[in-house]
N, C-alpha and C positions, 0 to 999 in steps of 0.2 A: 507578416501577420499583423491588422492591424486590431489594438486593443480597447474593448470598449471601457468607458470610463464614465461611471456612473457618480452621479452627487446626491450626498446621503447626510441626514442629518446627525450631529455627534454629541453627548453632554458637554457645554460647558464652552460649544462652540457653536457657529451657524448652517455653514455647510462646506460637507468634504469632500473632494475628489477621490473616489475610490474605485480600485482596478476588478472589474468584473471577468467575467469567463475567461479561461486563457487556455481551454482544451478546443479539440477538433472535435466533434459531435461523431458518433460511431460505433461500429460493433467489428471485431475481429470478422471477417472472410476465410472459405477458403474449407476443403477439407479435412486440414489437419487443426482444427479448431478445438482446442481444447485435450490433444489428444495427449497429452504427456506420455504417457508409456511408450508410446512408439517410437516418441524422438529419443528417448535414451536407449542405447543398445542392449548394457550387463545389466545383472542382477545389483551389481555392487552400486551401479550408476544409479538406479532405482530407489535402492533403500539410501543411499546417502542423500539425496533428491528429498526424500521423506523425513527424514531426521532433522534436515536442515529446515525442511516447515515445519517441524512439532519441535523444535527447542523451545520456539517460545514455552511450551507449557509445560514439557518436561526435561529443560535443561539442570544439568547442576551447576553449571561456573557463572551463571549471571540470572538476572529472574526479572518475569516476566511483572505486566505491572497487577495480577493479582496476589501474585507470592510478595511474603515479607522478609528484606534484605535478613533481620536477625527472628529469629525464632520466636513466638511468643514465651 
């Protein structure tokens, strides 16, 4: 892949070689596109699935970055 390298102006300098796009352009295929449920078999698979993306918001061992480490 080769990487496009853009020069861009910087404060306090002239100009800088800076690394542009570095993804494939693209949308998922296919018709299991999106289909989470189906690829997990159990119920247990499921809800672990779901808890592991809602920690951010309602974990209690670590916090998210709206919550505050200590209490007001």
């Amino acid at each position: 892949m080769e990487y496009q390298i853009e020069e861009k102006g910087a404060p306090g300098r002239d100009k800088v070689e800076v690394l542009g796009t570095t993804f494939d352009e693209g949308k998922p295929e296919g018709e299991e596109m999106g289909q989470w449920r189906q690829k997990l078999s159990s119920r247990e698979e499921k809800l672990k699935y779901l808890e592991n993306g809602e920690r951010y918001w309602y974990g209690k061992d670590w916090y998210g970055s709206e919550k505050r480490k200590n209490p007001a």
